[in-house]
N, C-alpha and C positions, 0 to 999 in steps of 0.2 A: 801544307803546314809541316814543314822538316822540324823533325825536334834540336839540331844543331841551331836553326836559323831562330829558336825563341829562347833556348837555355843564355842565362845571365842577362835577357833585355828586361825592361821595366814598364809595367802597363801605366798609365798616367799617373806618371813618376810617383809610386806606389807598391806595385806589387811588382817584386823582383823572381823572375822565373828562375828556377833552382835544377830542376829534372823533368822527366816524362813519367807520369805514374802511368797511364795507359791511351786507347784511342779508341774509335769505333769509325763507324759511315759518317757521324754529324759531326761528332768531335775529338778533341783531344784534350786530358786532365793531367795540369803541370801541378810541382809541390812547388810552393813560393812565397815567399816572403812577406809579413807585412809591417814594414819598420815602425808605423803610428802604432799598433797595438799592440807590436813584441811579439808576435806570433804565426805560428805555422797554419797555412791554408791550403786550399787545392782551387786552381783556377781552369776553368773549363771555356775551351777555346773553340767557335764555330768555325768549322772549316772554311778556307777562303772562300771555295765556289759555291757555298752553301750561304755567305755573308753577303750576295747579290740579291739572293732573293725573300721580296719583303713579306712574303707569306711566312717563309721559313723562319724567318727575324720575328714577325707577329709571334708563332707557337711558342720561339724560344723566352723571347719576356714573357708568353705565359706561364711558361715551367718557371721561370725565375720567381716570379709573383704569386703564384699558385704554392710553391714550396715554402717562401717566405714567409708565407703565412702559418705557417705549421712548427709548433714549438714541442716537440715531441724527444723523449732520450734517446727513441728507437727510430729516428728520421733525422737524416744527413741536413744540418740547419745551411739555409744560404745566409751568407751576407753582405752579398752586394754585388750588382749588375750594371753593367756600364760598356764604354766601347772608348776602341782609343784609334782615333785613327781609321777606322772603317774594320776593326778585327772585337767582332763584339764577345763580351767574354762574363762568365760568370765567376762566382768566389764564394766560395763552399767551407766548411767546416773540413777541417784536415784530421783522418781517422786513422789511427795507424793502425796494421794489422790486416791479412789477407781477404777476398771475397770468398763467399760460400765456396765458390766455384775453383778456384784455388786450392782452398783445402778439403774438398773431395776426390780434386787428380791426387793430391799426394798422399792422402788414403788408400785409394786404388792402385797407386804406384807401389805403396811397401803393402799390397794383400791386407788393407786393416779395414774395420768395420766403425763407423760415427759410433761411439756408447749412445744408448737407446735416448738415457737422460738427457744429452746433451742435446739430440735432434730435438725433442719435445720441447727443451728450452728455446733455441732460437726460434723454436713457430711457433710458440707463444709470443715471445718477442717481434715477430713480423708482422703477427694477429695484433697484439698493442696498439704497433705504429699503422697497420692497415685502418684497425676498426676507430683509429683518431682522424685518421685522413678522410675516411668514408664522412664523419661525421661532420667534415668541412666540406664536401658539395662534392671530393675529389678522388676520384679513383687512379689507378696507377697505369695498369693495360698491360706492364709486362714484369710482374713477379717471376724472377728466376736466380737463381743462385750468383750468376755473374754481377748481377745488382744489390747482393745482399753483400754487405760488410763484416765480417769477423773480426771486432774491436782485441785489443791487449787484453781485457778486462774480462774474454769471453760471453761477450754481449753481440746481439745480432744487430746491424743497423741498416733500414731498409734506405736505398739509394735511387737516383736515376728515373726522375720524373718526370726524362723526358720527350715521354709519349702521352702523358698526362692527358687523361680526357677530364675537361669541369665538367658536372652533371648541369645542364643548364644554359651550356654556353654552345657558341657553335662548333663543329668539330674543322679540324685543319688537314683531318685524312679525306684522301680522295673516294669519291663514292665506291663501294664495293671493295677499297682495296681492304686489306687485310695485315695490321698491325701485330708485332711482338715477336717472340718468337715461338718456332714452331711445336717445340719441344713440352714447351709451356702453355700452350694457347687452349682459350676454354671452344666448347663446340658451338657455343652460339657466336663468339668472336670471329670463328673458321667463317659461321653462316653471314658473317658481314652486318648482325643485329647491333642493337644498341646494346652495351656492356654495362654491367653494374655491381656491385660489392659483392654478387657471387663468383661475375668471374676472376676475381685477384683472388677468394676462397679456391677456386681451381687452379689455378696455375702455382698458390702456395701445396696444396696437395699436391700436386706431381714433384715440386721441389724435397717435401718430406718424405715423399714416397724413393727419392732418390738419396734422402740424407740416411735412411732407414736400410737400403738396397745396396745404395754403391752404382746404382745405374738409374734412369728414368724408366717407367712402365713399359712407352712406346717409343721405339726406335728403328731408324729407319736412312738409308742417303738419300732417300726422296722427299720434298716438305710437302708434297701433297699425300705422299702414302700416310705421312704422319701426321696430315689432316683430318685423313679418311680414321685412322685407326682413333684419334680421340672422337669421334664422333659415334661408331660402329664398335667398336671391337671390347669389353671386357677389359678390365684394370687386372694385370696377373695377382695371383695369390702371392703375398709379402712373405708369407711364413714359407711360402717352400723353397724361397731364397732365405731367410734368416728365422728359423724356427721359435727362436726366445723370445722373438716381439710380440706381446703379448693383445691377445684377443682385440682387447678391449682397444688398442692402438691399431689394430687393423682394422677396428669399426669405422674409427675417426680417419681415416686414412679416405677408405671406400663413400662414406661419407660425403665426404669432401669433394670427389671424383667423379660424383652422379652425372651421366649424362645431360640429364634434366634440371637445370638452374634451380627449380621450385622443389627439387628433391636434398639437394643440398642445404651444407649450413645454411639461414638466410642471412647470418654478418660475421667477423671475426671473431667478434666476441663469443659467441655460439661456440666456436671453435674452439678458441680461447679454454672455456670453462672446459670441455672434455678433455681437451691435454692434460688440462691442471689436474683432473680427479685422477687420469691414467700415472701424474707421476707421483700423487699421492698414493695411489694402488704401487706404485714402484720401491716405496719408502725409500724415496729422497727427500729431502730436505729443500722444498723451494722456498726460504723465507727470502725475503730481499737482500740485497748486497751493497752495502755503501759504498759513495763513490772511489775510485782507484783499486778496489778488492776485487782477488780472483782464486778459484778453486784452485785448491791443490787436487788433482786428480791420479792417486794413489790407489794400485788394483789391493792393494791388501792394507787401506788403514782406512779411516775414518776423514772424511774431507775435513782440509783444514784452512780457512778462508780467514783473511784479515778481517771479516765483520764480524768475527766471533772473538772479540777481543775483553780479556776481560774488565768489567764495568769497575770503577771506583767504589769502595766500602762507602756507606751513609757516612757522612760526618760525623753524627750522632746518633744516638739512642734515643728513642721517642719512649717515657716511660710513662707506664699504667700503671694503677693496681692491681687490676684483673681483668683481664679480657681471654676472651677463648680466640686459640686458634683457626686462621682461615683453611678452609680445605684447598689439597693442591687442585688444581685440574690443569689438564693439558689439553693444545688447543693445538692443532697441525694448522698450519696457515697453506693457504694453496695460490699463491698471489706472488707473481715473477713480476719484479721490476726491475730499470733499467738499472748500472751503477751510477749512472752519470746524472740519476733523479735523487735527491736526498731522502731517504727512507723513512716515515711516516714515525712522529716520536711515540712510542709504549705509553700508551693509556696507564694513567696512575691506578696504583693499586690501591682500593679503597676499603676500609673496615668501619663503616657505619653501626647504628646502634641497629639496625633492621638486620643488619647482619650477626650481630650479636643474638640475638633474640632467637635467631633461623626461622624454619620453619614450623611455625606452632609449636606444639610442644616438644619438640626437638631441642629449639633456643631455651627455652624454659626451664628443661632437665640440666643440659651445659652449665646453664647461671647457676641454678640450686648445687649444682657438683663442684662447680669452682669454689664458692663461697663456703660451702660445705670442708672442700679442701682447706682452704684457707684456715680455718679455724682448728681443723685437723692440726697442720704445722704450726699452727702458734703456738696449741699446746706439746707439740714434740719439739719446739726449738726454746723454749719459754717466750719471756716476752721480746722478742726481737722482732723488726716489722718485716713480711714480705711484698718484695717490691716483684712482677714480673715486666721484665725488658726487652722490649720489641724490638728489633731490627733486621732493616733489609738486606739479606744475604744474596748476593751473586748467585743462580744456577751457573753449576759448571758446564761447560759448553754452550753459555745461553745468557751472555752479554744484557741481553733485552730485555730481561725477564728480572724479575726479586721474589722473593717466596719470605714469607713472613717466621723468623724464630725466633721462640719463646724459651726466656732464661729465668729462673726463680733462683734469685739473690736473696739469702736470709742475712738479715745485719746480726751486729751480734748484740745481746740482750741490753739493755737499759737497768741501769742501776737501779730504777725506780718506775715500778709502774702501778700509777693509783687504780686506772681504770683500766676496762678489758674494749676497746673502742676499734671497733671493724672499721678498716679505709671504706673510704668511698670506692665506687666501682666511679671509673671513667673510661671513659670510652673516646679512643682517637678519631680525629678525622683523617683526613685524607694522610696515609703516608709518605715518607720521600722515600722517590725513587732515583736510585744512584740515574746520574746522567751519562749516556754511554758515550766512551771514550775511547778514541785509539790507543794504541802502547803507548807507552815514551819512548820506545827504540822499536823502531822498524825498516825496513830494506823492501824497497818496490822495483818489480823488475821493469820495465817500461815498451821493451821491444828486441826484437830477437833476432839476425839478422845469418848470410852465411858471405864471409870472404872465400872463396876457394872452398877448403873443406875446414875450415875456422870458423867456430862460432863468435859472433861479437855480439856479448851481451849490455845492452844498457842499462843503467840500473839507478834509482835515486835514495837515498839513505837520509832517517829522518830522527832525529835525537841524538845523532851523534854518528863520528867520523872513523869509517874503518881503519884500521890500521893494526900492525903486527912486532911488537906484541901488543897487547889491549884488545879494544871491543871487534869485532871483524865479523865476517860473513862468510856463513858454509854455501856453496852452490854447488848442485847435486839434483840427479834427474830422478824421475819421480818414480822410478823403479823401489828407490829408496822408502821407505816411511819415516815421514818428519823426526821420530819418536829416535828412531836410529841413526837420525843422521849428523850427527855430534859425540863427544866422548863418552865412557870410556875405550880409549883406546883410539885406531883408527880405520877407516871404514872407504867407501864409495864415497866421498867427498870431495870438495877442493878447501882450505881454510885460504881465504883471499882476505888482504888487506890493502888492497888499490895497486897499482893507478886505474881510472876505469878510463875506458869499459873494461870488463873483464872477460878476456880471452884465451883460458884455459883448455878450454875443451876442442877437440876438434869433432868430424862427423866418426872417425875408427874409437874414440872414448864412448858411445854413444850404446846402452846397451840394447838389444833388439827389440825390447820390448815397448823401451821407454817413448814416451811420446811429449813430455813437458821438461824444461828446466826449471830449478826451482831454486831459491834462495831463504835464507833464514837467520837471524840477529845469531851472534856467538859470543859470551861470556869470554873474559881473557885467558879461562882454562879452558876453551873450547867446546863446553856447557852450551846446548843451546837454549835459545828463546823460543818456545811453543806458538805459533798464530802471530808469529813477527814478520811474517813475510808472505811471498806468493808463490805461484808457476805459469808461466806463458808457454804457449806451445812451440813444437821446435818446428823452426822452417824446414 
């Protein structure tokens, strides 16, 4: 299977092969065309001498069928399996954006270390799409980095089904042999047992344990010594390779890693929840991410992520005569989802009369103070009526959220007041909650690429069209902080007004530290726009 002899042919007269994204022992995955749908795919090709035999054709439609099934943000969707000609081939969701595996050589190549948060987020994210898969009958058999995807978006996507064992069904490996790879492999697996949702729990643990490290636990040029060692030998201590990772991650770590299946997480989700509390003990911020949004990852600012974007003012004013204020509380969410899943809408904020009331005599005294109030400023303003008016105000930084503010409007007095007549109290129900919106003007980076030592930036712009002079777009590596990276004056930037792509930068512009490109909306004084844009990583 020469990639010369498939680039530009057409699978029933359908998918047109474009490139080689990569290969292995079974197959080969092209990027390719599909003119009925408009879109980009990846088509995965069974090697010739592997397309003879019909055992091997049985497994591979069961990987087809088996994945198929699985609708998941954090799992590579199939769509569609067929053969043309005696060359059977699958057609897969097209992700752009490096494998794990990928981007830990070029970690280890410039001396840099995965940020803590970031490992903990993509094995949450592998735990997601594992512990959905598990719950379909279907285990995986070889979690490892090479198979895990690192989306634009900085989302992890687990891939490569297949070695797919169905729980239930018959297996297609040969007795005793011993599937995955070595590096990876749990010790019951080694033993030639039947595998089950704790060993894809160990083979993700030796993945973080090397997203956290820069290296796997066990290593070795022999795959039996590195048989023997996941079996027998002690997981090294994490901290005495990277001392900051904190305790409670090297619990979940070791955890994970138990020799003994039954000592181990018993699902992903197990798993799952203790990352989440470790990245909450991190104070980060794992709220969810709408689709197309991606961190800005700045050592010295505050992230700034297109889903923090701010929410639209209520239309209106919902007006009372008195009502008391809700109390704030804050609520840390610990629930990492995919971007590519649409984010769960914000529970309305409610001010019922039970809320009014609070708790026993608590509501009680509120009411008698309010109203107590009231009468106060009647007689300090005379008779003019107060009105107090509710509205839903934006938290800053927190799109998602409204906090209730209370404004006391005294009209001004009435030429005549016979009677001295207290409003009624009422009491709202359910308030409106602004509905969250993206900007009107925003710049998305899409993918990153390198010609030579030239970067070729993609980029899609939405509310409007760069150009100089007028609206444009600063891009700038993330050395920078957003806050700085616009006037006054001039700075570490580029002020770009097309043609795209935009290829300003080479790899000697690049400062040593930086590790993202970033983009961001620009004002026609080169003012910027806050949370108008992203950062992708640099290849």
């Amino acid at each position: 299977m020469d990639q010369p002899s498939w680039i530009d042919r057409t699978l029933n007269n359908r998918y047109t092969i474009q490139g080689l994204l990569g290969q292995g022992g079974m197959s080969a995955v092209y990027k390719a065309n599909d003119p009925n749908l408009k879109r980009v795919v990846a088509v995965k090709l069974i090697h010739s001498h592997l397309a003879t035999d019909p055992s091997f054709i049985t497994r591979f439609e069961e990987e087809a069928t088996a994945v198929a099934r699985l609708r998941h943000p954090n799992i590579v969707q199939v769509f569609d399996f067929n053969s043309d000609g005696g060359v059977y081939y699958m057609v897969l969701e097209f992700i752009p954006g490096e494998t794990l595996q990928e981007h830990l050589k070029r970690l280890n190549a410039s001396g840099r270390k995965m940020p803590i948060d970031d490992a903990i987020r993509y094995t949450v994210n592998i735990c997601d799409a594992m512990g959905y898969a598990h719950k379909q009958g279907i285990i995986h058999r070889d979690i490892k980095p090479a198979n895990i995807m690192l989306d634009v978006h900085g989302q992890a996507i687990l891939m490569d089904f297949g070695i797919v064992k169905i729980l239930g069904g018959d297996s297609h490996t040969a007795t005793g042999a011993v599937v995955g790879t070595a590096r990876y492999m749990s010790p019951e697996v080694i033993r030639a047992e039947v595998p089950d949702q704790r060993s894809d729990v160990y083979s993700l643990g030796i993945a973080l344990y090397e997203m956290l490290s820069g290296e796997t636990p066990f290593n070795s040029d022999s795959a039996m010594s590195l048989m023997m060692m996941h079996m027998k030998e002690p997981v090294p201590d994490l901290r005495r390779v990277r001392a900051e990772i904190p305790a409670a991650l090297v619990n979940v770590v070791k955890k994970s890693l138990e020799k003994d299946a039954k000592d181990r997480y018993a699902s992903a989700a197990e798993m799952a929840a203790d990352l989440k509390r470790v990245l909450a003990e991190l104070g980060r911020e794992p709220a969810p991410k709408p689709a197309g949004m991606e961190t800005v990852a700045s050592p010295s600012a505050p992230d700034m992520t297109l889903a923090q974007q701010p929410s639209k003012p209520a239309g209106k004013m919902d007006t009372v005569a008195v009502s008391a204020p809700k109390a704030p509380t804050t609520q840390t969410s610990t629930s990492i989802s995919s971007p590519r899943q649409t984010p769960p809408r914000p529970a309305a904020n409610n001010t019922r009369l039970f809320l009014l009331l609070g708790a026993g005599g608590v509501g009680i005294f509120l009411l008698v103070a309010v109203v107590a109030g009231f009468f106060l400023l009647k007689n300090l303003f005379g008779s003019g009526a107060i009105v107090a008016a509710q509205t839903n105000t934006p938290e800053s930084n927190a799109p998602a959220a409204a906090t209730n503010t209370f404004a006391v409007v005294v009209a001004p007095p009435q030429q005549e007041t016979p009677t001295l007549t207290p409003e009624p109290i009422i009491v709202p129900t359910d308030t409106i909650v602004p509905t969250n919106t993206f900007p009107a003007l925003f710049v998305q980076i899409t993918n990153i690429t390198l010609n030579g030592n030239q970067y070729v930036v993609e980029y899609e712009t939405y509310g409007f069209t760069e150009q100089l002079p007028g609206m444009h777009i600063h891009f700038f590596f993330n050395t920078v902080t957003p806050e700085q990276a616009g006037s006054p004056g001039s700075g570490p930037w580029i002020l770009y007004g097309g043609p795209r792509p935009f290829t300003k930068y080479d790899v000697g512009n690049k400062p040593s530290a930086a590790t993202q490109m970033c983009a961001l909306v620009a004002n026609a004084n080169h003012s910027i726009i806050l949370e108008s844009g992203n950062c992708v990583y640099l290849p």
